[in-house]
N, C-alpha and C positions, 0 to 999 in steps of 0.2 A: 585668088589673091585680092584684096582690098587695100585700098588706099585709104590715109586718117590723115586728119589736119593735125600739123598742119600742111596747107594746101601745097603740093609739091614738094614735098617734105625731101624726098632724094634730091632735087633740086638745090635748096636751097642749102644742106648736107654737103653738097660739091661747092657749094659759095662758102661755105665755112671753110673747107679744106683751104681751097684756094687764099683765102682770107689769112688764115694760118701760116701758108708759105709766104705769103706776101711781108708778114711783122717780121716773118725768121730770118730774110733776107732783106730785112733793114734795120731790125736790133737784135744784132746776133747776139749782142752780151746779156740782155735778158731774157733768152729765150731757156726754158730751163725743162726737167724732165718730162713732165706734162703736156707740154708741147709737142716736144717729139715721138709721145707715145700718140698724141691724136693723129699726128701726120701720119702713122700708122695704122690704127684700128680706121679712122676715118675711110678709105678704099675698103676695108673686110664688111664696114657697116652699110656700104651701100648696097653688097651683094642681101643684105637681110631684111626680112619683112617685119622692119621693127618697129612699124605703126599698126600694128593689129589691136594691142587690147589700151583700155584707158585711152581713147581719143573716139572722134565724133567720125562717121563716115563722112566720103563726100563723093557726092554721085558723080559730079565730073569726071576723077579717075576711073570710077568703076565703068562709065559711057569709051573710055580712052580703053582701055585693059580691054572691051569686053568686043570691041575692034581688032584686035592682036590675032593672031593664026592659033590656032589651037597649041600647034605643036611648041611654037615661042613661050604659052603663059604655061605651058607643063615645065616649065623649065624653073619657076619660081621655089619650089620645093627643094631643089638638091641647090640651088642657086643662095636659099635661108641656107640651109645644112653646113653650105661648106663655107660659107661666113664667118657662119657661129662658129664651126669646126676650127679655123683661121683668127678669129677671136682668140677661145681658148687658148690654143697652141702659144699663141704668141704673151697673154700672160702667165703662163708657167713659165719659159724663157726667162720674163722680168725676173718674175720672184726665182727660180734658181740661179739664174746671173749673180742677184745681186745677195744670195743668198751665201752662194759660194767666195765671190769676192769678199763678203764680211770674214766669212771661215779666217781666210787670210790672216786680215790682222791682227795683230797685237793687243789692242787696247779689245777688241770683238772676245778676242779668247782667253782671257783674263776680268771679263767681265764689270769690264769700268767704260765700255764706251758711251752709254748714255749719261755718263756722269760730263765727260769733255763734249759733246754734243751739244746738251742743253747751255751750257755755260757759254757758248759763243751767244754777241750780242743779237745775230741776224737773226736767229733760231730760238731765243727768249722770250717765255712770254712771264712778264711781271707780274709776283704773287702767287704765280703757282709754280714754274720752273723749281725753284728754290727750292721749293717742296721735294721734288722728284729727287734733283740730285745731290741734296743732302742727308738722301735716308740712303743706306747702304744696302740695307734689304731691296728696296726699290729698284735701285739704277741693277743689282745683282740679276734680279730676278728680268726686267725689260732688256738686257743686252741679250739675255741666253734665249728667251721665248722668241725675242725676233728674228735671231740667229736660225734658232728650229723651226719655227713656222716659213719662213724665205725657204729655207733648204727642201720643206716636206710638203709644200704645197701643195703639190702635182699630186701626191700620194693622196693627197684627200677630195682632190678633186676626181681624180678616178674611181675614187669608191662612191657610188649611188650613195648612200646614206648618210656619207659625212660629207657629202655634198654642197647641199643647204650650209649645215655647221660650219664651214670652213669658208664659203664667201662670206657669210655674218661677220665672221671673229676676220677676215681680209677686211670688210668694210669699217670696220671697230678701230682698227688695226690705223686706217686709212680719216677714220675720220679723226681721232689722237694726233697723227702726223699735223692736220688742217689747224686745230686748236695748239698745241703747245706749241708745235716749231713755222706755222705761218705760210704753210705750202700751200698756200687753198687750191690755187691751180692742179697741181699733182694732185692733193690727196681726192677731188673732186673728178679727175679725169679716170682712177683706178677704180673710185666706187661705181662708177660709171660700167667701167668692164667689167667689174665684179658680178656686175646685175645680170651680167649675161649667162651666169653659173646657179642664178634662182630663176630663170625662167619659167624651168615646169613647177617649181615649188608654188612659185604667183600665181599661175595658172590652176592648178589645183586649191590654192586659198580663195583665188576667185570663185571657181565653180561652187565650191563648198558654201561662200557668206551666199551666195544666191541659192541654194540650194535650203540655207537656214532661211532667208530671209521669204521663199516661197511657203515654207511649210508655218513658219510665222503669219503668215498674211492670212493663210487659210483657217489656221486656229484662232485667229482674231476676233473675237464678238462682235457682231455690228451692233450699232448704233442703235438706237429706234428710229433717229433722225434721216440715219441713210437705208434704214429699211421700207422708210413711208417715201422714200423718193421714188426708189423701187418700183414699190408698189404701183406708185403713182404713173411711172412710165412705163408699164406692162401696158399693152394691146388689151380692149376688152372683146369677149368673144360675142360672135356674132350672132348666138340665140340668148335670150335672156335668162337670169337664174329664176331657177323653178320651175320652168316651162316644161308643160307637160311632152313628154314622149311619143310622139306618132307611131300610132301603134298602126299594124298591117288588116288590110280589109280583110274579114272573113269572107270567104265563096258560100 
């Protein structure tokens, strides 16, 4: 198990949370869906080792960790597992909640709710809204797709292969939210959890550019410049060139 900066990262993960309940319980009236998903995943996140890749080691934890009883840091493993496992779970939840609640209504199933959505002033953004829902193909097509993607989530997230696909077009989804209607909190707290559904994909992108980037390095021409450095700091050896041969005494 390794620890990344930054430094006490669980730590200061439980100063957020904390932090979070603190605003909730004294503006309640701004607290909005974002919020309450962090107060959420925020506990599933501590159970995860989710400073492994993209940050700097720092030996201090690993000096603390490497003090622990053996049988304690075997615990780290099913400990990430059931995290992530606790993660997921809980954004399918979202999106079928809110997926099924849409079903419901009216305006959802008749396919005009993106047109009264954007047209409220909170949820406006100037110059492009207008755009949206005054093309009828448009608002047509975005009530029904997020109707079905909310409801079929889970379905794509249980399949390995439309895996990947399906957090992209969630984070797409999510990042649309942040630009037209002004969530940036929500739509930034969901790509968030979404990231947790490309893990192995990252992971696999990574090994892969290091893997090009190794076999790159090795086909690389050098220099003459860095080949005379070379040269230069090789050891020379201890008989001379050309020195004849010590040949064995005849008897």
């Amino acid at each position: 198990m390794d620890h990344r900066v930054g430094e006490s990262g669980r730590v200061a993960l439980d100063a957020c949370r904390d932090h979070c309940g603190r605003v909730r319980s004294i503006a309640v009236g701004d607290v909005g869906g974002g919020d309450n998903l962090a107060q959420l995943v925020i506990p599933m996140l501590l159970l995860t080792n989710c400073y492994q890749h993209f940050s700097f080691s720092s030996g201090f934890a690993n000096r603390v960790i490497g003090r622990l009883p053996g049988g304690l840091r075997s615990l780290g493993v099913p400990l990430h597992n059931l995290g992530v496992a606790a993660i997921a779970v809980q954004m399918c939840l979202v999106y079928v909640v809110s997926g099924l609640y849409k079903v419901q209504g009216e305006v959802w199933q008749d396919g005009t709710a993106l047109f009264y959505i954007m047209r409220v002033p909170e949820f406006e953004l100037p110059g492009l809204s207008n755009l949206v829902y005054n093309s009828d193909v448009l608002v047509f097509l975005g009530t029904y797709s997020t109707t079905l993607f909310l409801v079929y989530f889970p379905m794509g997230i249980l399949v390995p292969r439309m895996r990947p696909w399906t957090a992209i077009a969630s984070i797409a989804f999510h990042v649309s939210i942040g630009v037209f209607m002004g969530l940036t909190g929500f739509a930034l707290t969901m790509v968030a959890c979404d990231l947790i559904f490309l893990s192995s994909a990252l992971s696999r992108a990574r090994q892969m550019a290091r893997t090009v980037g190794e076999r790159w390095s090795r086909k690389r021409p050098e220099s003459p410049r860095t080949r005379a450095v070379e040269q230069s700091t090789q050891p020379e050896s201890d008989s001379p060139v050309g020195a004849p041969v010590p040949q064995a005494a005849k008897s």
